[in-house]
C-alpha positions, 0 to 999 in steps of 0.5 A, a space after each residue: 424532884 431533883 434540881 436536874 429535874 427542876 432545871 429541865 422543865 424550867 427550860 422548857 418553860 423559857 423556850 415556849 414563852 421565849 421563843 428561842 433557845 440563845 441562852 445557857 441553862 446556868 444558875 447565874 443566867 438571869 433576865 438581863 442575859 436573855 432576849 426578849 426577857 423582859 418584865 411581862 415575859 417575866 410574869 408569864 414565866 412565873 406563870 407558867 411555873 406555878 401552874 406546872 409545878 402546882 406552886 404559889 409565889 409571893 410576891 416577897 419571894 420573887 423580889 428576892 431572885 437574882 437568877 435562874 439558881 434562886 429559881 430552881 431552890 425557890 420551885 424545890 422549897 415550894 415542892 418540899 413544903 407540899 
């Protein structure tokens, strides 16, 4: 699966969870950017994707993002390693 790929069904995780769609798809977009993201939308953000993408993440890893770009190649690491 392709960044592009990755990228879309991340956005549709944001909407859902967000309930709005106030915001751009880029790789510098992160939580402080958004309404209503805050730690425990955060959670179920991560959630969601580790559910839909059939990922884990450890808690080292996810301390390490600063936005949706480190996301993006954490999920296609994730997918890779599969």
């Amino acid at each position: 699966m392709d960044k592009a790929e990755i990228k879309e069904k991340i956005r549709g995780i944001l909407l859902s969870v967000l309930q709005h769609d106030n915001f751009e798809m880029v790789d510098e977009l992160s939580a402080k950017d958004v309404d209503g993201w805050d730690s425990l939308t955060h959670m179920d953000i991560i959630t969601e994707i580790e559910s839909l993408f059939g990922v884990r993440f450890k808690l080292k890893e996810l301390n390490k993002l600063n936005n949706l770009g480190n996301l993006i190649d954490l999920v296609k690491g994730k997918l890779e390693e599969k």
